[in-house]
C-alpha positions, 0 to 999 in steps of 0.5 A: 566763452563770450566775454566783454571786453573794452565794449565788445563781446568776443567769443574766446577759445577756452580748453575743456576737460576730459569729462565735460568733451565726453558730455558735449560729444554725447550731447552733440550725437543725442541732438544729431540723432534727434534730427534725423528722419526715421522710425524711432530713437535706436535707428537713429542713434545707431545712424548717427553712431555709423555715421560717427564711426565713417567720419560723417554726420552732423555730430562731426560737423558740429564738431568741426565748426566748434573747432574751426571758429576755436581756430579763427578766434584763437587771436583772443586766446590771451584774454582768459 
């Protein structure tokens, strides 16, 4: 979450629940799947679902990169 903080912005790390990691990790498979150059939305998504399972795709990078920049801000933690 961005918050102000003595008159600047800081991206703080926030833990999520169960329910919405699910939402954003089938938001980050559908946005990925999109992406993709194919023929129509189930090779796609069956792509990326491959993809997924091999521990590549641009649902793992979104992933990784949201949680490298959790890991690089985790200084602001305290300011929940």
């Amino acid at each position: 979450k961005a918050r102000r903080i003595g008159g600047s912005i800081h991206q703080v790390p926030i833990e999520i629940g169960s329910t919405q990691g699910k939402a954003l990790a089938i938001r980050w498979l559908l946005g990925a799947s999109r992406k993709r150059l194919g023929q129509n939305m189930t090779f796609k998504l069956s792509f990326e679902l491959v993809d997924v399972a091999k521990g590549s795709g641009n649902a793992i990078c979104k992933k990784e990169d949201t949680h490298s920049m959790a890991e690089a801000n985790r200084a602001f933690a305290h300011f929940r």
